[in-house]
C-alpha positions as CSV (number, residue, x, y, z in Angstrom):
1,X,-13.9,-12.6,0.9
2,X,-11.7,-10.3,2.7
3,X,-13.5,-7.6,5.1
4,X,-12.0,-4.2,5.3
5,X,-11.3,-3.3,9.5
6,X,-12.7,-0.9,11.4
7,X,-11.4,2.0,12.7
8,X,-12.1,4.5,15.5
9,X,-13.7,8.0,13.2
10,X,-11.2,10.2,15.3
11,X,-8.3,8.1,14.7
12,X,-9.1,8.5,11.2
13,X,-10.1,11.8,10.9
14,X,-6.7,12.6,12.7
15,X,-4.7,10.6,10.8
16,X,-5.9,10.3,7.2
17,X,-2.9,12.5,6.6
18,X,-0.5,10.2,7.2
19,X,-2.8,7.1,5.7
20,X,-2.4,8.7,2.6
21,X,1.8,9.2,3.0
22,X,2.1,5.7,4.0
23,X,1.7,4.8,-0.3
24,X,4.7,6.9,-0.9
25,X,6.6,6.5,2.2
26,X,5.2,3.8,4.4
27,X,7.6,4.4,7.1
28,X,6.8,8.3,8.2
29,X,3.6,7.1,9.4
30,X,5.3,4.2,11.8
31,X,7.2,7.2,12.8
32,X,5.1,9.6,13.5
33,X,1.9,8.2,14.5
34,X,3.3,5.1,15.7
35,X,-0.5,4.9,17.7
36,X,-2.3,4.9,15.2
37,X,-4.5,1.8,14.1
38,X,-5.3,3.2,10.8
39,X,-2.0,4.7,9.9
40,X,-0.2,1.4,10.8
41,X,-3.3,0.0,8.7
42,X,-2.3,1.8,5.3
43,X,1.7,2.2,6.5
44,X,1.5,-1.9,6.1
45,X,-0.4,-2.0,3.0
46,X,2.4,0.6,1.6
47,X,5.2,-1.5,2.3
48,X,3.7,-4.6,0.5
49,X,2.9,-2.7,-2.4
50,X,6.7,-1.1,-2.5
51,X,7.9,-4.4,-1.5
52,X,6.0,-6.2,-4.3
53,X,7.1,-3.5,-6.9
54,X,10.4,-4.3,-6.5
55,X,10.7,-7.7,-6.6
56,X,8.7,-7.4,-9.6
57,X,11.4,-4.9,-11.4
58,X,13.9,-7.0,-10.2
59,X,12.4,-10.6,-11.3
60,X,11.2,-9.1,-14.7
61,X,14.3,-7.2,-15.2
62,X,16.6,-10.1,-15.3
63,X,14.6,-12.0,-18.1
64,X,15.4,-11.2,-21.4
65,X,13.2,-10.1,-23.7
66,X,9.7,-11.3,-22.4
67,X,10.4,-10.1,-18.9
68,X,11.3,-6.5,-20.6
69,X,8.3,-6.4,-22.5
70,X,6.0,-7.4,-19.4
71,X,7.8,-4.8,-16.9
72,X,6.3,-1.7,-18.2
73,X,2.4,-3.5,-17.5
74,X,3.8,-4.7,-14.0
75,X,4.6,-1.1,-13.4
76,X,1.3,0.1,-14.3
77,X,-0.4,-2.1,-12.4
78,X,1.7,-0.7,-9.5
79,X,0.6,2.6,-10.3
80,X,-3.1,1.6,-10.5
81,X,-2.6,0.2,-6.7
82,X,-0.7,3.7,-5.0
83,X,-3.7,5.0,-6.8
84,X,-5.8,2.7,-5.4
85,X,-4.6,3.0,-1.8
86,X,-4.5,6.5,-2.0
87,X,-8.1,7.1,-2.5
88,X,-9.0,4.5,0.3
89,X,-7.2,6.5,2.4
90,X,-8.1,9.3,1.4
91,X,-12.2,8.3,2.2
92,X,-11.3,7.2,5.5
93,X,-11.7,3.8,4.2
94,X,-9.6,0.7,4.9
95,X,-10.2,-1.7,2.1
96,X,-6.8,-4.4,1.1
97,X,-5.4,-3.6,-1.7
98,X,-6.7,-6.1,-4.6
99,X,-4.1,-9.5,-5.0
100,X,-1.8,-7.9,-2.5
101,X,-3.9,-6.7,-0.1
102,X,-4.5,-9.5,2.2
103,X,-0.8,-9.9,3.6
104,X,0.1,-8.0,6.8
105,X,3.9,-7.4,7.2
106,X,3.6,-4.7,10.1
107,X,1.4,-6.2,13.5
């Protein structure tokens, strides 16, 4: 079972801004609030959600037919996870991203 971290209530407060931005854009808050525990936090679960996105466009988009007909569900379940990142940080919370969640690409 996978804990979510802890984070310092000003950093937070401060930076939930960017937390948020990090599920669209994960590298604006690497830019600019490259202090930042928590933004680095959510700026690394954005980039393995985008990361995981495309490989699955790309893997499902070469299969015919079955890979077609699965693509539109892979990118709903992509949706379901900005959504899903979004709201966390949105709370102030720092919970991984289900499946994905637990892989850290940014130290």
């Amino acid at each position: 079972m996978q804990h979510s971290p802890s984070f310092d209530p000003s950093d937070v407060q401060t930076n939930k801004g960017m937390a948020i931005l990090a599920y669209i854009l994960f590298f604006v808050p690497l830019i600019a609030a490259p202090n930042s525990p928590f933004a680095k936090y959510h700026a690394n679960q954005g980039l393995t959600l985008f990361l995981t996105c495309v490989a699955l466009n790309i893997v499902l988009g070469f299969i015919p037919f079955l890979g077609w007909v699965l693509l539109p569900f892979a990118n709903l379940g992509c949706f379901v996870l900005l959504i899903i990142g979004i709201l966390s940080a949105a709370q102030g919370g720092a919970k991984p991203l289900p499946i994905i969640g637990k892989y850290t690409l940014i130290k």
